[in-house]
C-alpha positions as a Markdown table, in Angstrom:
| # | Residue | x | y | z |
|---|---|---|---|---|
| 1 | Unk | -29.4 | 36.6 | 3.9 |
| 2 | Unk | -26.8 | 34.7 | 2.0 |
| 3 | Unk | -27.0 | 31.9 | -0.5 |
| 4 | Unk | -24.0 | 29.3 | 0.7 |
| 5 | Unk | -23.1 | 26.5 | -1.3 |
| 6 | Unk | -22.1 | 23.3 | 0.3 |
| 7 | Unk | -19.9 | 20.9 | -1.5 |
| 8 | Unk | -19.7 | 17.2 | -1.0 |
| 9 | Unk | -17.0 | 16.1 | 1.2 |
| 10 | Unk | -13.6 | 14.1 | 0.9 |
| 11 | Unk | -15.7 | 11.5 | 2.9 |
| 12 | Unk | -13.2 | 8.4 | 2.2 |
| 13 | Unk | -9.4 | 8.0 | 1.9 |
| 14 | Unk | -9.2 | 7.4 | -1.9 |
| 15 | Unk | -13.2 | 8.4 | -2.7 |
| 16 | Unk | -13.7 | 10.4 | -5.9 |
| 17 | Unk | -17.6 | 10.5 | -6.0 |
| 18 | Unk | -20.6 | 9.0 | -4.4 |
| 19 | Unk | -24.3 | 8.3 | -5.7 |
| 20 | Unk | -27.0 | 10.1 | -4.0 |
| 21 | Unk | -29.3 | 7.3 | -2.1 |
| 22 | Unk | -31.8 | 9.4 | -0.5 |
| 23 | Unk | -32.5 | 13.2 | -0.2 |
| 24 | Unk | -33.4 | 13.7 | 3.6 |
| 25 | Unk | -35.0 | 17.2 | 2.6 |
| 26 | Unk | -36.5 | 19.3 | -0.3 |
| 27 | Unk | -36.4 | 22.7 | -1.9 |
| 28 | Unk | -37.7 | 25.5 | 0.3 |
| 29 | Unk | -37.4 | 23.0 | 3.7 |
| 30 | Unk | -35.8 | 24.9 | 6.9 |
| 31 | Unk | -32.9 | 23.0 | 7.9 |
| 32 | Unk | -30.7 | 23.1 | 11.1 |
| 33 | Unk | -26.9 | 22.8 | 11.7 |
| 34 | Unk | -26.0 | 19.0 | 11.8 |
| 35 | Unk | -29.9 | 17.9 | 10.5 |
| 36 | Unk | -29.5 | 14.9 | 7.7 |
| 37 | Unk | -29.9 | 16.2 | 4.1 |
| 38 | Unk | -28.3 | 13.4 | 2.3 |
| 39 | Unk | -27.3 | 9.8 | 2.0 |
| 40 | Unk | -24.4 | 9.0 | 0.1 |
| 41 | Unk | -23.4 | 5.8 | -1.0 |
| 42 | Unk | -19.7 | 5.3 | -2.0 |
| 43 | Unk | -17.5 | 2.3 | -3.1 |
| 44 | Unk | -16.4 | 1.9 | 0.5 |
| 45 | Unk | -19.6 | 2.9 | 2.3 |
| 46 | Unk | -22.8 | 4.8 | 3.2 |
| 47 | Unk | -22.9 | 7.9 | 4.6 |
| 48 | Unk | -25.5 | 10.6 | 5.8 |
| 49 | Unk | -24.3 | 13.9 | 5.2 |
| 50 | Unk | -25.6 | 16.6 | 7.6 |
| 51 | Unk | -26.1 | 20.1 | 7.4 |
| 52 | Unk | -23.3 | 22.7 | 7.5 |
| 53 | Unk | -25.4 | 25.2 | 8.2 |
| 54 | Unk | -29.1 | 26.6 | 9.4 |
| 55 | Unk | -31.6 | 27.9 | 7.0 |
| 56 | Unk | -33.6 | 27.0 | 4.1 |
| 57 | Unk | -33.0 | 24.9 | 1.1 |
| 58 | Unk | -32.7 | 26.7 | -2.5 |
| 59 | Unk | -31.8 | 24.3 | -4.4 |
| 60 | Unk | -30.6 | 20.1 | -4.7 |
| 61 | Unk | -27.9 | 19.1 | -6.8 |
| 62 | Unk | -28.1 | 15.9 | -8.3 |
| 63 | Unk | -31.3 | 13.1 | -8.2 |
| 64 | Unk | -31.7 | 10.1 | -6.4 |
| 65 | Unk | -29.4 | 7.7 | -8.3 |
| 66 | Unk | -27.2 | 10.6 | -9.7 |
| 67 | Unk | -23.2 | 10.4 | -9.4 |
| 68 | Unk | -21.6 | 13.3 | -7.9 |
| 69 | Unk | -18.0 | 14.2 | -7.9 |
| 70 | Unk | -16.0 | 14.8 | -4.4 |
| 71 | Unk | -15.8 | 19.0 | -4.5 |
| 72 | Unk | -19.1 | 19.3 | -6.3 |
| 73 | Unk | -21.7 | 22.1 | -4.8 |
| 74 | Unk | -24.3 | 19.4 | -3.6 |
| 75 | Unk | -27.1 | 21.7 | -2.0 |
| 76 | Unk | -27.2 | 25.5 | -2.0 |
| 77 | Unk | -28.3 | 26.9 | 1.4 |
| 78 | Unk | -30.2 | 30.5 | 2.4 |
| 79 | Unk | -28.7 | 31.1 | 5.6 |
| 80 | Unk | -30.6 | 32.7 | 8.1 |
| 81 | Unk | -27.3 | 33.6 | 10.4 |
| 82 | Unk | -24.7 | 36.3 | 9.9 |
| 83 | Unk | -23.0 | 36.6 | 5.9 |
| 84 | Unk | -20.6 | 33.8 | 5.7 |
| 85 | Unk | -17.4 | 34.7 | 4.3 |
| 86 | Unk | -16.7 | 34.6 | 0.1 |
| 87 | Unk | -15.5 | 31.5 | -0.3 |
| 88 | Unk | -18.8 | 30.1 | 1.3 |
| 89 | Unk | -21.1 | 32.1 | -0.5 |
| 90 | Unk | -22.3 | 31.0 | -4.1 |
| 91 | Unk | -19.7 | 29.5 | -6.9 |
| 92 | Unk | -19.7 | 32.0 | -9.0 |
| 93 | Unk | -18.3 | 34.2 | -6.5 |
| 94 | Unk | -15.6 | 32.4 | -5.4 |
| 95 | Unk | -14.6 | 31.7 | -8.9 |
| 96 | Unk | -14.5 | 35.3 | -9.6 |
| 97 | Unk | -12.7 | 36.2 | -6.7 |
| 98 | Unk | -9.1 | 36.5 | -7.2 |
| 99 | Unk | -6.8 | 34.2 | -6.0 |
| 100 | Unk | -4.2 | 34.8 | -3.6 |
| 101 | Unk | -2.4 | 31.5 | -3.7 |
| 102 | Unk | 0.8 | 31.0 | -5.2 |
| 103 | Unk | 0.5 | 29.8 | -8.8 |
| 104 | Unk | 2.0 | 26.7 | -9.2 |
| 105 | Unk | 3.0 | 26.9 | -12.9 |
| 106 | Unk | 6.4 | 28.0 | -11.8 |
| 107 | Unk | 6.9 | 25.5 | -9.6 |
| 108 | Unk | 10.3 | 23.9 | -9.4 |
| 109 | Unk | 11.3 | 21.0 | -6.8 |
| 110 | Unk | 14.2 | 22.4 | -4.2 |
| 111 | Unk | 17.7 | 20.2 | -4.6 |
| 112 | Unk | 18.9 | 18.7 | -2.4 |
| 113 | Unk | 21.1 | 20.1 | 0.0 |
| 114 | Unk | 23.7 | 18.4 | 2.5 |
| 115 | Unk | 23.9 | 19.5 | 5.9 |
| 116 | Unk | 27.2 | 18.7 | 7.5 |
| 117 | Unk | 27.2 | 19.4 | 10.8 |
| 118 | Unk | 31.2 | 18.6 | 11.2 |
| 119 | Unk | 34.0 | 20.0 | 9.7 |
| 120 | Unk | 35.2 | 17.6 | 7.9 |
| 121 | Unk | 32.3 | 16.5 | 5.4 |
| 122 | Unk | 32.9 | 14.3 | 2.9 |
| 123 | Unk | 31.0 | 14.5 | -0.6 |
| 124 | Unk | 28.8 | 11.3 | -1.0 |
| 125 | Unk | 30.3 | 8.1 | -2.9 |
| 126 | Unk | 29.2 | 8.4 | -6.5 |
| 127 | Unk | 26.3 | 5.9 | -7.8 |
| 128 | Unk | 28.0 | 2.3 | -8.9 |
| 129 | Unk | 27.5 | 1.4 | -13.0 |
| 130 | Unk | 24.4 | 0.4 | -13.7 |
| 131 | Unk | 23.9 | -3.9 | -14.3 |
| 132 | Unk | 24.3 | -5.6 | -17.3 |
| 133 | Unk | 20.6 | -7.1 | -18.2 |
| 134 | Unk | 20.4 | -10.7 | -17.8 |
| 135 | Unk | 21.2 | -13.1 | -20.6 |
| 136 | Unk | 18.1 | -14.4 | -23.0 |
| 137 | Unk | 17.5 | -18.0 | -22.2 |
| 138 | Unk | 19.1 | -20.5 | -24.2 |
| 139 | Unk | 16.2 | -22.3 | -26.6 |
| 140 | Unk | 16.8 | -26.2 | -26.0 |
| 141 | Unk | 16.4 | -28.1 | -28.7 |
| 142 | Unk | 14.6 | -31.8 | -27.9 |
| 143 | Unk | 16.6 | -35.2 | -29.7 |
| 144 | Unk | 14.1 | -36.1 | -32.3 |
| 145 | Unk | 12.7 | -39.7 | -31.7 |
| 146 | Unk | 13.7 | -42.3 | -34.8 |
Protein backbone atom coordinates (compact mmCIF):
# COMPACT_ATOMS: atom_id res chain seq x y z
CA UNK A 1 0.00 0.00 0.00
CA UNK A 2 1.07 3.57 -0.70
CA UNK A 3 0.72 6.75 1.19
CA UNK A 4 -0.40 9.50 -1.62
CA UNK A 5 -0.51 12.93 -0.90
CA UNK A 6 -3.08 15.12 -2.39
CA UNK A 7 -2.67 18.77 -2.76
CA UNK A 8 -5.20 21.40 -2.90
CA UNK A 9 -6.09 22.45 -6.37
CA UNK A 10 -5.81 25.63 -8.62
CA UNK A 11 -9.69 25.73 -8.02
CA UNK A 12 -10.07 29.60 -9.27
CA UNK A 13 -8.46 31.71 -12.00
CA UNK A 14 -6.42 34.05 -9.74
CA UNK A 15 -7.03 31.84 -6.27
CA UNK A 16 -3.94 31.58 -4.05
CA UNK A 17 -5.50 29.85 -0.95
CA UNK A 18 -8.80 28.80 0.54
CA UNK A 19 -10.01 28.35 4.30
CA UNK A 20 -11.07 24.90 5.15
CA UNK A 21 -15.12 25.12 6.05
CA UNK A 22 -15.81 21.66 6.81
CA UNK A 23 -13.84 18.33 6.84
CA UNK A 24 -16.30 15.72 5.17
CA UNK A 25 -14.10 12.84 6.72
CA UNK A 26 -11.62 11.96 9.59
CA UNK A 27 -8.35 10.13 10.20
CA UNK A 28 -8.48 6.42 9.59
CA UNK A 29 -12.11 6.79 7.47
CA UNK A 30 -12.20 4.60 4.11
CA UNK A 31 -12.85 6.87 1.33
CA UNK A 32 -13.83 6.35 -2.43
CA UNK A 33 -12.71 7.98 -5.72
CA UNK A 34 -14.87 11.22 -6.15
CA UNK A 35 -16.44 10.96 -2.22
CA UNK A 36 -16.47 14.69 -0.51
CA UNK A 37 -13.53 15.16 1.88
CA UNK A 38 -13.44 18.86 2.06
CA UNK A 39 -15.16 22.21 1.69
CA UNK A 40 -13.19 25.03 0.68
CA UNK A 41 -14.21 28.46 0.80
CA UNK A 42 -12.28 30.97 -1.38
CA UNK A 43 -12.52 34.74 -2.14
CA UNK A 44 -14.59 33.80 -5.20
CA UNK A 45 -16.52 30.81 -3.93
CA UNK A 46 -17.28 27.49 -2.12
CA UNK A 47 -16.12 24.42 -3.24
CA UNK A 48 -16.27 20.60 -2.12
CA UNK A 49 -13.24 18.96 -2.98
CA UNK A 50 -13.62 15.21 -3.60
CA UNK A 51 -11.38 12.41 -3.42
CA UNK A 52 -8.61 11.64 -5.92
CA UNK A 53 -8.39 8.48 -4.85
CA UNK A 54 -9.79 5.17 -2.86
CA UNK A 55 -8.48 4.21 0.46
CA UNK A 56 -8.20 5.32 3.90
CA UNK A 57 -7.32 8.57 5.49
CA UNK A 58 -3.83 9.02 7.33
CA UNK A 59 -3.74 12.15 8.01
CA UNK A 60 -5.76 16.03 7.62
CA UNK A 61 -3.90 19.00 6.92
CA UNK A 62 -5.09 22.04 8.23
CA UNK A 63 -8.33 22.64 10.94
CA UNK A 64 -11.65 23.92 10.35
CA UNK A 65 -10.95 27.66 9.93
CA UNK A 66 -7.29 27.17 8.81
CA UNK A 67 -5.87 28.95 5.58
CA UNK A 68 -4.24 26.81 3.11
CA UNK A 69 -2.11 27.68 0.23
CA UNK A 70 -3.03 26.51 -3.52
CA UNK A 71 -0.18 23.50 -3.92
CA UNK A 72 -0.26 22.55 -0.34
CA UNK A 73 -0.57 18.57 0.58
CA UNK A 74 -4.16 18.91 2.05
CA UNK A 75 -4.95 15.13 3.07
CA UNK A 76 -2.57 12.21 2.85
CA UNK A 77 -4.18 9.07 1.45
CA UNK A 78 -3.32 5.01 2.03
CA UNK A 79 -4.35 3.69 -1.14
CA UNK A 80 -5.69 0.47 -1.34
CA UNK A 81 -5.07 0.21 -5.47
CA UNK A 82 -1.97 -0.41 -7.33
CA UNK A 83 1.51 1.99 -6.22
CA UNK A 84 0.89 5.33 -7.78
CA UNK A 85 3.78 6.71 -9.47
CA UNK A 86 6.61 9.05 -7.38
CA UNK A 87 5.38 12.13 -7.88
CA UNK A 88 2.01 10.95 -6.11
CA UNK A 89 3.45 9.24 -3.35
CA UNK A 90 4.51 11.23 -0.12
CA UNK A 91 6.41 14.87 -0.30
CA UNK A 92 9.36 13.92 0.87
CA UNK A 93 9.80 11.74 -2.06
CA UNK A 94 9.15 13.81 -4.65
CA UNK A 95 11.34 16.44 -3.22
CA UNK A 96 14.14 14.03 -3.16
CA UNK A 97 13.64 12.85 -6.46
CA UNK A 98 15.74 14.45 -8.89
CA UNK A 99 14.46 16.72 -11.33
CA UNK A 100 14.52 16.25 -14.82
CA UNK A 101 13.22 19.67 -15.90
CA UNK A 102 15.21 22.15 -17.42
CA UNK A 103 16.64 24.66 -14.89
CA UNK A 104 15.42 27.86 -15.53
CA UNK A 105 18.31 29.84 -14.03
CA UNK A 106 19.86 30.06 -17.49
CA UNK A 107 17.10 31.15 -19.04
CA UNK A 108 17.40 33.79 -21.70
CA UNK A 109 14.34 35.22 -23.82
CA UNK A 110 14.88 34.25 -27.80
CA UNK A 111 15.19 37.76 -30.12
CA UNK A 112 13.36 38.43 -32.34
CA UNK A 113 13.71 37.24 -35.64
CA UNK A 114 12.24 38.51 -39.05
CA UNK A 115 10.79 36.16 -41.42
CA UNK A 116 10.74 37.57 -44.93
CA UNK A 117 9.14 35.44 -47.07
CA UNK A 118 10.11 37.66 -50.30
CA UNK A 119 13.17 38.60 -51.68
CA UNK A 120 13.25 41.79 -51.28
CA UNK A 121 12.92 42.46 -47.38
CA UNK A 122 13.24 45.59 -46.13
CA UNK A 123 14.79 46.25 -42.49
CA UNK A 124 12.00 47.86 -40.26
CA UNK A 125 11.80 51.77 -40.01
CA UNK A 126 13.80 52.82 -36.96
CA UNK A 127 11.70 53.94 -33.68
CA UNK A 128 10.85 58.00 -33.99
CA UNK A 129 12.59 60.39 -31.03
CA UNK A 130 11.07 60.08 -28.01
CA UNK A 131 8.46 63.41 -27.00
CA UNK A 132 9.44 66.23 -25.27
CA UNK A 133 7.42 66.13 -21.64
CA UNK A 134 4.72 68.63 -21.47
CA UNK A 135 5.26 72.06 -20.19
CA UNK A 136 4.63 72.83 -16.18
CA UNK A 137 1.57 74.89 -15.96
CA UNK A 138 1.86 78.49 -15.72
CA UNK A 139 0.99 79.63 -11.80
CA UNK A 140 -1.66 82.58 -12.32
CA UNK A 141 -1.33 85.10 -10.19
CA UNK A 142 -5.01 86.69 -9.04
CA UNK A 143 -5.20 91.08 -9.11
CA UNK A 144 -5.21 91.86 -5.50
CA UNK A 145 -8.57 93.66 -4.50
CA UNK A 146 -7.84 97.55 -3.17
Amino acid sequence: MAIKAFKLPDIGEGVVEGEIVTWHVEVGSPVSEDDAIVDVMTDKSTVTIPSPYSGTIVALNGEVGDMVAVGAVLVEFESTGESGSKAEASPELAEAAPSAAPSTSSFRPARAVLICEASSCQPCAPLPPPCDPLPLPVPRTLPSAE
